[in-house]
TIKE-202939 format. One record per residue: residue in one letter; x, y, z of N, C-alpha, C in turn. Coordinates in steps of 0.05 Angstrom, whole numbers, plus 5000, padded with zeros to 4 digits. Example, Ala and Ser with C-alpha at 12.3 -4.5 7.8 and 13.67 -1.06 7.14 Angstrom:
% residues 2
<site "A", <5264, 4886, 5156>, <5246, 4910, 5156>, <5264, 4934, 5156>>
<site "S", <5257, 4955, 5142>, <5273, 4979, 5143>, <5258, 5001, 5157>>
This chain:
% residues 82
<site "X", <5057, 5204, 4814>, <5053, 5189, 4838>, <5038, 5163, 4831>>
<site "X", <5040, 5136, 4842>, <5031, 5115, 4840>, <5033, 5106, 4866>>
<site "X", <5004, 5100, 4875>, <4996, 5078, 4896>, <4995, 5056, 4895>>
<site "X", <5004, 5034, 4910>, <4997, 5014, 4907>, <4978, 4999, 4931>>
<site "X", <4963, 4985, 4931>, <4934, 4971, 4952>, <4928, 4950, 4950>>
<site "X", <4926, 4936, 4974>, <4912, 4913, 4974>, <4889, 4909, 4961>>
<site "X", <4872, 4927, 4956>, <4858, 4926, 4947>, <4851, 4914, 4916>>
<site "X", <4831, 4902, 4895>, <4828, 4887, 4880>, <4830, 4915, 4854>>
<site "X", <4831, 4904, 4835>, <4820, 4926, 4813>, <4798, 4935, 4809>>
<site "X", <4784, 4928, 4812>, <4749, 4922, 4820>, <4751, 4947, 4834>>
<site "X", <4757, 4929, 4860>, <4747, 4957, 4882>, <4768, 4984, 4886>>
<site "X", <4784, 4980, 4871>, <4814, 5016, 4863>, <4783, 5032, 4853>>
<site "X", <4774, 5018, 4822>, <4752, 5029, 4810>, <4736, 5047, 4813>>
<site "X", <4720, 5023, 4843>, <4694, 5030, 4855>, <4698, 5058, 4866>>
<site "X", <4732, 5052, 4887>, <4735, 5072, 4901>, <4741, 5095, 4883>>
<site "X", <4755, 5096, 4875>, <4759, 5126, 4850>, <4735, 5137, 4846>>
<site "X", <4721, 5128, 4835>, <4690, 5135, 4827>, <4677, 5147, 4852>>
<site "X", <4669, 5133, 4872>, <4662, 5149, 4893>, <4667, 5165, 4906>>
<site "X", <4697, 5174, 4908>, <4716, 5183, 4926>, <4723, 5204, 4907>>
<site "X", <4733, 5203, 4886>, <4732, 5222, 4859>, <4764, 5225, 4863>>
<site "X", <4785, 5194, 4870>, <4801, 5192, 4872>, <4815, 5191, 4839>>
<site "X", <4850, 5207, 4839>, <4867, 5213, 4809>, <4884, 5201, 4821>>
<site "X", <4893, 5193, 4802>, <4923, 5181, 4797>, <4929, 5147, 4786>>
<site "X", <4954, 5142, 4784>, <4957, 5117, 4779>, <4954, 5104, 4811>>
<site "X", <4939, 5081, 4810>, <4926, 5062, 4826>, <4935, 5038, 4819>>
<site "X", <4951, 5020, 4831>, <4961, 4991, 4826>, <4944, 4969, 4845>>
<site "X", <4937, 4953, 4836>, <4927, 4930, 4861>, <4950, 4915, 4867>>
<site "X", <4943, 4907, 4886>, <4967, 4881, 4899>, <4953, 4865, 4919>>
<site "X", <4924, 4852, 4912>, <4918, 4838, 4939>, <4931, 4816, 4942>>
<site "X", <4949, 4797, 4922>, <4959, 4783, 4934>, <4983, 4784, 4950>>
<site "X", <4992, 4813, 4954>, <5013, 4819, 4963>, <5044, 4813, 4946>>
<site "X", <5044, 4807, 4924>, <5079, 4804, 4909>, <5089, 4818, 4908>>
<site "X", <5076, 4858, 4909>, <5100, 4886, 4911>, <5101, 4892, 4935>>
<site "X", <5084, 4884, 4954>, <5098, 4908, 4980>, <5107, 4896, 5003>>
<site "X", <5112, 4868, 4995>, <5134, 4854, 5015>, <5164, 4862, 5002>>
<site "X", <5169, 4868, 4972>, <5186, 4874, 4965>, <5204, 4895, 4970>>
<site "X", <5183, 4916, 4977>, <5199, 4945, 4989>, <5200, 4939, 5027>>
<site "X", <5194, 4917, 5032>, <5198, 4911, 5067>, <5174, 4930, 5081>>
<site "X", <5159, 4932, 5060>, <5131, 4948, 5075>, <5104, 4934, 5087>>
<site "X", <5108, 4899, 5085>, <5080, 4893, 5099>, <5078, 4895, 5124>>
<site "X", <5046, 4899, 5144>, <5056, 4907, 5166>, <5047, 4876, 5179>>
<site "X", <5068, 4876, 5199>, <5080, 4847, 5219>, <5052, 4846, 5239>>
<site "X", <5049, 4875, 5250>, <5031, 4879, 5273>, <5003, 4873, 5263>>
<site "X", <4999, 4881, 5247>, <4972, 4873, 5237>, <4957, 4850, 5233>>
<site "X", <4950, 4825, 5247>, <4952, 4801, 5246>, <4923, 4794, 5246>>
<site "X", <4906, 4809, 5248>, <4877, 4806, 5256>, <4857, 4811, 5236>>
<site "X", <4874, 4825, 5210>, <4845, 4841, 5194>, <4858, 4814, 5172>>
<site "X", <4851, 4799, 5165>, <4852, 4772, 5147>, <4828, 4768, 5130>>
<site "X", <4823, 4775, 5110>, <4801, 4762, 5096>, <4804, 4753, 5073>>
<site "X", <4786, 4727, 5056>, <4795, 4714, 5049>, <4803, 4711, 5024>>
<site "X", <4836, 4704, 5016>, <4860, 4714, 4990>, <4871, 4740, 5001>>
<site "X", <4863, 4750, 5023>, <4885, 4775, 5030>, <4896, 4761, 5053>>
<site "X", <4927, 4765, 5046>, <4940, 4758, 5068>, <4952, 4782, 5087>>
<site "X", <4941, 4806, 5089>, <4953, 4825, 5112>, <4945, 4850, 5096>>
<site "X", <4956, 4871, 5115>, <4964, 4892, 5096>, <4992, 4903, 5106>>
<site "X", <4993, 4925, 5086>, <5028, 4944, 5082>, <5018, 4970, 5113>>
<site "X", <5050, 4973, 5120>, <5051, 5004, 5130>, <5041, 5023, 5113>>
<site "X", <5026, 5033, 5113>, <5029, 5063, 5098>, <5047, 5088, 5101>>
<site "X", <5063, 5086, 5084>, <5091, 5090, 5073>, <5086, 5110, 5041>>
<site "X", <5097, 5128, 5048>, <5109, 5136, 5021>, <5140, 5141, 5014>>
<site "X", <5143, 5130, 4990>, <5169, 5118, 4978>, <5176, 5144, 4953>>
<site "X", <5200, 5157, 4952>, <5213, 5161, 4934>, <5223, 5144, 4923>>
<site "X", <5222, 5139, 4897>, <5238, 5112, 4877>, <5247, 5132, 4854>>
<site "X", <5275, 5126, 4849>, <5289, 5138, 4822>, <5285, 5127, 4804>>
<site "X", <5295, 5132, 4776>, <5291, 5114, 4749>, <5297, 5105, 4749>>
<site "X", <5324, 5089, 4772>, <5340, 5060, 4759>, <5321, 5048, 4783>>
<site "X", <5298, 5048, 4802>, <5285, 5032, 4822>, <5303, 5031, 4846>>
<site "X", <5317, 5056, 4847>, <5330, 5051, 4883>, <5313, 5071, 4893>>
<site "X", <5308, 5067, 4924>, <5288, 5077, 4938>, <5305, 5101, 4946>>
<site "X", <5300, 5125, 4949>, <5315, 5148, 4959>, <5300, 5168, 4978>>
<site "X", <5277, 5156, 4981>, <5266, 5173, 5002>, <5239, 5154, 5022>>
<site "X", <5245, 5147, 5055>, <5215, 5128, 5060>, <5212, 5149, 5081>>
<site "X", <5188, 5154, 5082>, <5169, 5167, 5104>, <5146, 5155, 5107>>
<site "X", <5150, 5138, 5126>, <5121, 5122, 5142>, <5098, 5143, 5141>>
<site "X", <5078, 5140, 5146>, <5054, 5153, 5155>, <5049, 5155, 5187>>
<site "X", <5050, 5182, 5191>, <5042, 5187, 5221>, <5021, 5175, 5231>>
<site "X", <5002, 5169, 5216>, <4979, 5170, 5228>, <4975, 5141, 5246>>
<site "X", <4993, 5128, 5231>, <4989, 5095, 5249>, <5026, 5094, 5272>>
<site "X", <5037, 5105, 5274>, <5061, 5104, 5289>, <5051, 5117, 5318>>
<site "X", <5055, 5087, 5337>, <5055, 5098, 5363>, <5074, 5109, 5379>>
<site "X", <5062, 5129, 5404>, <5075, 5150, 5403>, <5091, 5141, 5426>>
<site "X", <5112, 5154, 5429>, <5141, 5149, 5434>, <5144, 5140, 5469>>
């Protein structure tokens, strides 16, 4: 499994360490991977600080070995309800 976050390398770090978070951890605060899978979120227009331009849905992605996506399941936890 690999995450990827707005978040800096710095602070993946910080958080692992405190959190006593495993796995592969990618940064992306300038955002170049997760406009690529069509995951930044549109709605979110208010949390801006400064060199971050937004953040992603939280989304988890199945990706095969040749990089085609084969499985997206949003996260419930931010989808309003129907």
């Amino acid at each position: 499994m690999v995450t990827v976050s707005t978040d800096t390398a710095t602070e993946i770090r910080l958080g692992r360490g405190m959190h006593g978070l495993k796995g592969t951890m990618l940064a992306d605060p300038k955002l170049k991977v997760i406009p690529l899978f069509g995951l930044l979120n549109k709605n979110i227009n208010n949390f801006r600080l400064p060199g971050r331009p937004g953040l992603p849905v939280l989304t988890s992605l199945l990706v095969d070995e040749s990089g085609v996506v084969a499985l997206e399941r949003p996260s419930r936890r931010l989808c309003s309800p129907v």
